[in-house]
ZAMARGU-4260 file (C-alpha; in steps of 0.2 Angstrom, whole numbers, plus 5000, padded with zeros to 4 digits):
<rodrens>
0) 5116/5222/5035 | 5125/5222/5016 | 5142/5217/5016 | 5149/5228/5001 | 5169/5230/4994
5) 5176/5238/4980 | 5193/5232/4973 | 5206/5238/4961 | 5216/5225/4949 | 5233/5223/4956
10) 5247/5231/4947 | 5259/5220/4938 | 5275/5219/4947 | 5267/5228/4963 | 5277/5222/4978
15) 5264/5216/4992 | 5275/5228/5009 | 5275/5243/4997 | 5256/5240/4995 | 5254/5239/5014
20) 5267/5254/5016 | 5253/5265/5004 | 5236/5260/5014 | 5231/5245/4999 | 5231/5226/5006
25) 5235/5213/4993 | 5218/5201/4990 | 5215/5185/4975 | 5196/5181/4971 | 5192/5162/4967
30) 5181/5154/4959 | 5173/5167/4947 | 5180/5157/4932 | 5183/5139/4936 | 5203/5139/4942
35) 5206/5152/4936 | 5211/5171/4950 | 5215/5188/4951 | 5227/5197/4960 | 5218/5211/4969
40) 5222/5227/4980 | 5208/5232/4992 | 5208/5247/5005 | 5217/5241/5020 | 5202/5253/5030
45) 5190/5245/5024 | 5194/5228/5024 | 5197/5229/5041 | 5181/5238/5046 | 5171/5223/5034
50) 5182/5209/5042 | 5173/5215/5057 | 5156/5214/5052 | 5156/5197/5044 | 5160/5178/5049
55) 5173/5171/5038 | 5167/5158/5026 | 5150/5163/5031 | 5144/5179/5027 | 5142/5184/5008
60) 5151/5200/5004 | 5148/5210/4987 | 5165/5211/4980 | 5166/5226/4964 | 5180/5227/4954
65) 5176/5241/4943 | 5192/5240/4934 | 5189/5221/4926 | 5170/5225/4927 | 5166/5213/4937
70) 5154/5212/4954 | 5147/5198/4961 | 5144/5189/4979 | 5157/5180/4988 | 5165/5176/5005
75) 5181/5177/5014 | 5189/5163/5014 | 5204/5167/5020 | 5214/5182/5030 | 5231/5183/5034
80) 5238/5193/5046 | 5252/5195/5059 | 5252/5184/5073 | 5250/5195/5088 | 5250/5214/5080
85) 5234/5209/5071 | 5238/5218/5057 | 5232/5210/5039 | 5244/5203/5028 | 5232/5197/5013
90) 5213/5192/5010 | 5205/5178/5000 | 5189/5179/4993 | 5177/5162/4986 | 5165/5168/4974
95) 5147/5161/4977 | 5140/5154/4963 | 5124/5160/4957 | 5108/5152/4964 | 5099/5147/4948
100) 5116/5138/4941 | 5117/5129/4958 | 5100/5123/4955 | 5101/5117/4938
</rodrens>
């Protein structure tokens, strides 16, 4: 089974509770430039319904950003969320580099 999300750049000044108050979930990507992230928005649904699907740190997910242009494999790396509602605060996502660079 593919893992696949699609994200939208996070608006400047967007305040992360009236993201969550709209149905987005704030999320940063790693890793894809060195040091350097960006500050995402994904769909609160469907992060939760691929947060149960995969295995943090584990399973690859393929993250597309259309609005940077950007896709690429990568795992979660980290979820926050409230302690006993269970509902999700914020995702991290590691990019996985690309297996030919990781050989050379």
């Amino acid at each position: 089974m593919s893992a696949t999300i699609e994200c939208q750049k996070r608006p400047e000044g967007s305040k992360p509770r009236a993201l969550r108050r709209e149905g987005q979930l704030p999320a940063t990507i790693y890793g894809h430039q060195g040091a350097e992230s960006w500050s995402l928005v994904v769909n609160a649904k469907e992060a939760e319904t691929l947060l149960r699907q995969i295995k943090i740190n584990q399973t690859p997910v393929e993250v597309k950003i259309p609005d940077l242009d950007w896709s690429g494999q990568a795992v979660v790396r980290e979820v926050q969320s409230h302690p006993w509602r269970r509902s999700l605060y914020h995702v991290s996502f590691f990019v996985i580099p690309p297996q030919d660079a990781a050989g050379a």
